[in-house]
N, C-alpha and C positions, 0 to 999 in steps of 0.2 A: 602384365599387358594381355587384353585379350588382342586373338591374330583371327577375322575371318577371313576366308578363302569362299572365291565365289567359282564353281566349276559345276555349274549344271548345267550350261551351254549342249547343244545338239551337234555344233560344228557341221550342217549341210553341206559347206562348201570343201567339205574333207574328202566328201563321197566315200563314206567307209561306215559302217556300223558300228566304229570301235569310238568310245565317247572322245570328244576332243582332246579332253584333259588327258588324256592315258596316248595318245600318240608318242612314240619317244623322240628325244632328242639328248643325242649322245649316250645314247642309251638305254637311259630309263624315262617314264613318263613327265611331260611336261607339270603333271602339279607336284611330280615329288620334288622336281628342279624347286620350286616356291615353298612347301614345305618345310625342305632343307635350309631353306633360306631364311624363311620367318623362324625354323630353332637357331637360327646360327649369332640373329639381335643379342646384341647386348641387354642382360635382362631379363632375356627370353626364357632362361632356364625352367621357368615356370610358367611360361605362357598357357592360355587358356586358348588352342588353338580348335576350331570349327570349321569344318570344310562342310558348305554347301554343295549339293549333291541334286540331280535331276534327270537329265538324258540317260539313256541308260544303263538306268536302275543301281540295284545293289552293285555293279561289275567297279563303279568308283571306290565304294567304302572296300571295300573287297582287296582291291588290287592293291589299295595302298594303308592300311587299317592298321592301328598302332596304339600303345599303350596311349599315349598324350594326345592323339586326335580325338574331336567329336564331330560327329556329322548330323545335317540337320537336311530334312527333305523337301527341298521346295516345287513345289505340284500343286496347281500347275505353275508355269514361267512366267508371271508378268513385269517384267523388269529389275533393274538392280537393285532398286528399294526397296523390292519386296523380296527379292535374294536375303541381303541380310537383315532385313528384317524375320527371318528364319530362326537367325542364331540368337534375337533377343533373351531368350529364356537363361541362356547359358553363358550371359555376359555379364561378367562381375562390373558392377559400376563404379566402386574404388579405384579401376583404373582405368588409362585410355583404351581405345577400339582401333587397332591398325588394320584397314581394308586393301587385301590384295586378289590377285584375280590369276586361278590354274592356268588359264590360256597365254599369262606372261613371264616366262621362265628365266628371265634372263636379269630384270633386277637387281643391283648387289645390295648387300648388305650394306654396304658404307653409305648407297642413296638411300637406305632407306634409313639409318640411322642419324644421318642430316636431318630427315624428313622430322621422323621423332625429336629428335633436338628443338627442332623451330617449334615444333607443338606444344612443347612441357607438358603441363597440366591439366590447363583451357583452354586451349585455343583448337580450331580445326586448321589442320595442314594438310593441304594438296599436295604431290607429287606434280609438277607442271613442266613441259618441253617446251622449247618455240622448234615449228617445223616449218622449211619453205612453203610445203605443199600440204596443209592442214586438212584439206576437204576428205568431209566423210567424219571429220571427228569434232568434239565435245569444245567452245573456244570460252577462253577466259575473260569474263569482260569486268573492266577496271573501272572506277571512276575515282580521281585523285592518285591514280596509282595504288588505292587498295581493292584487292578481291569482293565482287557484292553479286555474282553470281557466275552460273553456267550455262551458257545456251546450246545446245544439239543441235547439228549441222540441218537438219531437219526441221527445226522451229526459229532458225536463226534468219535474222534477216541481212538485207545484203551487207550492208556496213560492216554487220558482225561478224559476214564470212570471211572478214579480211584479216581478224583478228591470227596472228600466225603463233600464239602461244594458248597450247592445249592442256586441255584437263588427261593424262595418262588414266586416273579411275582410283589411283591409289592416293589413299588419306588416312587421316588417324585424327578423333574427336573424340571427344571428352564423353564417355558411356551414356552415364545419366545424360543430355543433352542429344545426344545421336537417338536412345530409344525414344525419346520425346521426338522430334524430328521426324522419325520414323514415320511416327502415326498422325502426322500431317499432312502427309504425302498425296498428290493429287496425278490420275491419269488423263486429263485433260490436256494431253499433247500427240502431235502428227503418228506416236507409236504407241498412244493407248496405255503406256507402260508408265511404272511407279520408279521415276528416276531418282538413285543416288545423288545425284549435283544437285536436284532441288534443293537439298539441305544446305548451301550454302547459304543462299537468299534468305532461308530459314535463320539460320546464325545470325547474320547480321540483322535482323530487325530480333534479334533476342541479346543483341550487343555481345556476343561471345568473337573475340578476333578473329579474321580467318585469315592465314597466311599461307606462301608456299615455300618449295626446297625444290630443286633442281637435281637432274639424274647425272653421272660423271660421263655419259652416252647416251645419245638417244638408243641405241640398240638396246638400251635398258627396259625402254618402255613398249618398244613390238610387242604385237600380239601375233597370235598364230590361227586364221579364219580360213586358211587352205593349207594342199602340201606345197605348193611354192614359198607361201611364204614359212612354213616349216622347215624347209630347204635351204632358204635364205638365212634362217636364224641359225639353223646347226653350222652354216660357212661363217659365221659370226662368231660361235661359238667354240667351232673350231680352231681359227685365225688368232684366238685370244689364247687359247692354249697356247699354240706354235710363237706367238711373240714372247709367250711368259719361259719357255724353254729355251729359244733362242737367248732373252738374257740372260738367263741362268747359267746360260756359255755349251748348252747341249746344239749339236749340229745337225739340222735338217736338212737334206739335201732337197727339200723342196717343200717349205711350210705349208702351201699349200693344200698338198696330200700326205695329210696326216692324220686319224682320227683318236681321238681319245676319248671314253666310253666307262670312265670309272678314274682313278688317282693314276698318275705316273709319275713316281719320282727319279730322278735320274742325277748321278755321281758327276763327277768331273769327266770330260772329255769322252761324253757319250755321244754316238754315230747311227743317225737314223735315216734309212734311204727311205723311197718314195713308198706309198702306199700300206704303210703297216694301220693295223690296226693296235691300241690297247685297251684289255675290260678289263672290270672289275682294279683291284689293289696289284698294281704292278711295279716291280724295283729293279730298276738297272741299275750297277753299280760302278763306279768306275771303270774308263776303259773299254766300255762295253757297245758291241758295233752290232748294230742289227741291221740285215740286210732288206733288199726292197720284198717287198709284199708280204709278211710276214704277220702272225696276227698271235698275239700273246694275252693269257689271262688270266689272275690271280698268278703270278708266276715272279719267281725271285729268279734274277741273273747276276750271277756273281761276278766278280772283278776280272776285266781283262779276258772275256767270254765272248768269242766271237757267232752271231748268231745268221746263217747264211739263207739265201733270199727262200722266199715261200715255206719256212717252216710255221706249226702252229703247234704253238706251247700253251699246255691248259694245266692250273693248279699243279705246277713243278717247279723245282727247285734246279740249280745248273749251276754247276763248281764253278772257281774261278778258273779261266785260262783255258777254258772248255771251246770244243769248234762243234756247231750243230748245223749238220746240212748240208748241202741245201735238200730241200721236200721231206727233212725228219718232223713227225710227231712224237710231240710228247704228251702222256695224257695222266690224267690226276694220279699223283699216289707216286709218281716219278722222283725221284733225290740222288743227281748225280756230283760225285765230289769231283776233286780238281783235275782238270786235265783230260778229261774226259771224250772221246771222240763220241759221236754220232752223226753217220752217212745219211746218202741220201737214200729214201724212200726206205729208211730205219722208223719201225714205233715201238715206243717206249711206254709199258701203262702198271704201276703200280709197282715201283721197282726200284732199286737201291743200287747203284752200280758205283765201285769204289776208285780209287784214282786212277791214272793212265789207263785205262781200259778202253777198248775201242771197238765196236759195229758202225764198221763202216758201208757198208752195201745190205741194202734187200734184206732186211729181218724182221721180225718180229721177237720184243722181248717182256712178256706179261707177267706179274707174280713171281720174280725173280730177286734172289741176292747174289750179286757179284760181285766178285774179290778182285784183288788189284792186278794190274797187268794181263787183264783177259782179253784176249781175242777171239772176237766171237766171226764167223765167216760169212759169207755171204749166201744168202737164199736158207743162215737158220731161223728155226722157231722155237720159241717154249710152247708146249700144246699143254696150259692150266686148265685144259673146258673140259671135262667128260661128257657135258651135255646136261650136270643138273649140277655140279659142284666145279670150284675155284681149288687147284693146286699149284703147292710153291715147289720151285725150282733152283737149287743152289749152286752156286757156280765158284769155288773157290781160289785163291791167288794163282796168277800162275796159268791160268790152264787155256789149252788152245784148242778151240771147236772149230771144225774144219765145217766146210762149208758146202746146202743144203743138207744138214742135221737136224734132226727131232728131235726135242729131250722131252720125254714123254713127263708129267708130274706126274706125283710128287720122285722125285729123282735129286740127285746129290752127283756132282760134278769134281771130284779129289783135287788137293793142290797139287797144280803143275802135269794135271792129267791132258792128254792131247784126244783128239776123236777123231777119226780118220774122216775123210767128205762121204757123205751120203750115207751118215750113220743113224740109225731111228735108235734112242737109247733109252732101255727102259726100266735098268737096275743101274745101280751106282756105278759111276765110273772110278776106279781107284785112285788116288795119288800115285802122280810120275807114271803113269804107265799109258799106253798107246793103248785105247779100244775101239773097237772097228766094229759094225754090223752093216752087213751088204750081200746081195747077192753074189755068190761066182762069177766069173768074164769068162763068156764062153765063145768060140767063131761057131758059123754051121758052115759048114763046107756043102758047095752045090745047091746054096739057094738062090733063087732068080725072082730081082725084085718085079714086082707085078707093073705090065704096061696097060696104059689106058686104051681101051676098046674102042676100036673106031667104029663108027655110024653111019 
């Protein structure tokens, strides 16, 4: 199957210089939402996919540029017919031509493979809605109850503004026939432009069927011409999330306010309060309670892992039966095993901390290996920066770092070794033994704290 993609659009009503097509929603840009989509057909595995390209420039093929895209440059704009008319050169005619459009991200697969189904071979299929309030878009006009063409809200006349089932834009015809079609195309209408649906009209006096399919939502077939309705789609987009979680038997205490920005899968008897964010590949596993504002990414959470309000977890990993928070970061390179404590205004960045261990207050722990049973104190840090290199810092079973410590890297931490509070450690601390660095506690007798000078 060839797949074109029509995204050369300017999007004015965006008020942004960023091309329509690359605005995100839920994330990532609205044509990769269609892209993903057209690889996802049945079939598809080999499609022969063309993204039409225009607005500004190279920043489309660019941002989303991939071994199985081709891109074709349509310059200047003169309507949808002359869009894919673009990608003629690189359409194999052995098969059909599915026409979809970057501006509409929302689409499933399952409408469009209804769509495909009705078309088989030879026929052209339309994608078609009925909307209460049609005006402004493309209406279907029947006679006998079959398709014989498409008028433009624009060239249509009144009767046929009544018409309340529309042309979406997406079809699929039969190659050979479509580039024939193609180069019939006439701009002798209110937009001067070389319309796609002309080819209807085309078909039927060349006796080729034209039939439609129907979408499982209209939400299917929104486009996105501003950020409202960009806004509109992502609460669409979102709310389809949060229903598909809810039956899955995960708890939202407010479906709502929830976003999700990449995959989320979640266990049994998972707990999500208001406001979280998820990106990129994320895994809750049973049991697992995240609290309200939280925002997690690429991050595995293991079973029975309670996760407390406003933390943000980036590319880590978190034992089961683990408590994080509240306001702890976790940042890439993080692997805590079970049981694990992490307090509030705790970060964690590239670092291995082993079971029941626990920083609970105020630290920082960077390029670090931690053994089991450590208590690390409040207000310590690992200092790994000299300022041009990264050093590791090892922390063995057992040991208790008292609290505002430095442990200077690269440095080694013995099992069961204790640090007294306000230790700067910059040699090894031994096994079982208490080490202390700090200044002497001295009084001065006879001194008088200074008063403020009157004026």
């Amino acid at each position: 199957m060839n797949v074109v993609i029509l995204a050369a659009g300017m999007g004015k009503r965006m008020q942004s210089a960023l091309p329509k097509v690359l605005h995100p929603l839920a994330g990532k840009p609205l044509l990769s939402h269609v892209i993903d989509t057209a690889r996802s057909l049945h079939g598809a595995g080999n499609a022969n996919i063309c993204v039409i390209y225009g607005h500004g420039g190279e920043q489309v093929p660019t941002t989303v540029a991939a071994p199985d895209l081709r891109f074709a440059l349509q310059e200047p704009q003169l309507g949808t017919g002359h869009a894919v008319a673009q990608a003629s050169p690189v359409l194999d005619d052995s098969v059909p031509t599915l026409v979809l459009y970057g501006d509409v991200p929302l689409t499933s697969s399952a409408s469009l493979q209804r769509l495909i189904a009705a078309a088989g071979s030879d026929k052209l299929a339309i994608l078609t809605a009925v909307m209460a309030d049609p005006t402004g878009l493309g209406r279907m006009v029947r006679e006998g109850g079959k398709i014989v063409r498409i008028v433009e809200q624009k060239d249509a006349s009144e009767e046929e503004k009544k018409i309340t089932e529309i042309n979406t834009g997406i079809l699929i015809a039969p190659t050979a026939q479509l580039k024939h079609w193609l180069t019939t195309l006439s701009n002798n209408n209110a937009q001067g432009e070389y319309y796609l649906t002309d080819i209807v009209a085309r078909a039927v006096l060349d006796g080729v069927p034209v039939v439609s399919a129907q979408p499982d939502a209209i939400w299917e077939t929104l486009g996105v011409n501003s950020k409202v309705q960009l806004a509109e789609l992502e609460r669409v987009y979102q709310g389809t999330i949060a229903r598909r979680l809810l039956e899955q038997g995960v708890t939202l205490l407010d479906p709502a306010r929830i976003d999700v920005r990449g995959t989320l899968t979640c266990g049994r008897d998972v707990s999500i309060d208001v406001g979280c964010v998820f990106e990129g590949m994320v895994t809750l596993e049973d049991g697992v309670s995240i609290g309200p504002n939280c925002v997690l990414k690429d991050a595995h959470i293991k079973a029975g892992s309670n996760i407390k309000a406003f933390c943000h977890i980036d590319e880590a990993i978190v034992g089961a039966k683990s408590q994080i928070g509240p306001y702890a970061r976790l940042r890439p390179g993080t692997e805590l095993a079970e049981d694990v404590h992490i307090g509030n205004f705790v970060e964690v960045k590239n670092s291995q901390i082993a079971a029941h261990s626990k920083a609970n207050h105020l630290a920082y722990i960077g390029d670090a290996t931690v053994g089991s049973r450590v208590n690390i104190g409040a207000g310590t840090i690992t200092c790994n920066y000299d300022g041009a290199n990264k050093f590791r810092t090892v922390i063995e079973d057992d040991a208790f770092i008292g609290s505002d410590s430095q442990l200077v890297a690269p440095v080694r931490v013995g099992k069961g070794a204790t640090l007294g509070a306000g230790t700067t450690l910059t040699k090894d601390a031994p096994d079982g033994k208490l080490t202390v660095s700090r200044a002497r506690q001295i009084t001065i007798d006879g001194w008088i704290r200074p008063v403020k000078i009157k004026k």
